[in-house]
N, C-alpha and C positions, 0 to 999 in steps of 0.2 A: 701080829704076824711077824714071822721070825724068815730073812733069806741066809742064806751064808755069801757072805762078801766077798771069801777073798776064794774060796773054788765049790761051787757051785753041782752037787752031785745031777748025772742025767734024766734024773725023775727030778730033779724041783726044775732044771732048763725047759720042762715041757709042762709043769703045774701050769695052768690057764686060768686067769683071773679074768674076771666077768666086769669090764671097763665104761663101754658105752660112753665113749667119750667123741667128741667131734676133732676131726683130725685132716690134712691136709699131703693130696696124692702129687709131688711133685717130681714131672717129667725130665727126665735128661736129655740134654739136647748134644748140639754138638761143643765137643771140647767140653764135656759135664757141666755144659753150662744149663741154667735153670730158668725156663720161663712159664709155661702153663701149669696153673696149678688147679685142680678140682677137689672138691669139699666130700669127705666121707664121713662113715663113723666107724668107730676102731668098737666092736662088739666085744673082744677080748682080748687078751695078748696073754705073751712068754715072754721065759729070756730069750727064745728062738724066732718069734715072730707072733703072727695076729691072725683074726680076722675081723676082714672089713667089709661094709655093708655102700658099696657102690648103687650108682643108677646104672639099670639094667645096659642103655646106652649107652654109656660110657666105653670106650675103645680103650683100654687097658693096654698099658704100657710094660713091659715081660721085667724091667729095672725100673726103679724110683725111687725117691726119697718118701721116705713118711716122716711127715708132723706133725705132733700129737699138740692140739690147743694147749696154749697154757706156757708151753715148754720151748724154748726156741733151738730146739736142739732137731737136725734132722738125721735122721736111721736110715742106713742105705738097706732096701729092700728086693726081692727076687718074687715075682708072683709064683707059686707053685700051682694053684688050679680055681678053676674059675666054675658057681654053680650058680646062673641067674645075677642075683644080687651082692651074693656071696663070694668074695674074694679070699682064699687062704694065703698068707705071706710069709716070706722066709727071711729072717734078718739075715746081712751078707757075712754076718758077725752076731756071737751073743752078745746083748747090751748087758751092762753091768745092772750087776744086781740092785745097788747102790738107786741106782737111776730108777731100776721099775719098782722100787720101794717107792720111790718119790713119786712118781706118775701116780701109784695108787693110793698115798696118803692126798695129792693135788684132789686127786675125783673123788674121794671121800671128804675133803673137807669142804670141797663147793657144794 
């Protein structure tokens, strides 16, 4: 698999790789401070954002960080819609290509 690194055209920022990785929904509080976190799984992702696979009851939070296992690096995110279980996410920023190289060599070598 080939990304381009250093400018990334609008069709590969929305290619969607098939992830299914466990990954961590974490709340901003006040002063972006960060305390509650609940456990998801990240079913796929972009350089633009994901989708995640939440409990139905869960009360979603409209900003948060995602953490994808493995990687201690947190992605500030923007929920865009909500179907059941089914969470669509909008990174507040594209992640570097670099990065979701890495995330998807991480899940394919585990």
């Amino acid at each position: 698999m080939h990304l381009d690194t250093e400018h990334p055209k609008p069709e590969r920022a929305y290619r969607e790789f098939n992830l299914d990785r466990p990954g961590n929904i974490i709340f901003v509080g006040h002063h972006l401070s960060t305390g509650t976190q609940v456990r998801c799984l990240i079913r796929t992702i972009t350089l633009a954002g994901a989708l995640l696979e939440v409990s139905p009851n869960l009360d979603m939070p409209s900003h948060f960080f995602l953490e994808i296992l493995g990687i201690h690096d947190e992605i500030g995110a923007t929920m865009v819609k909500r179907d059941g279980e089914l969470v669509t996410i909008s990174f507040n920023m594209l992640i570097n290509p670099e990065f979701l190289h890495h995330v998807l060599r991480l899940n394919f070598e585990s």
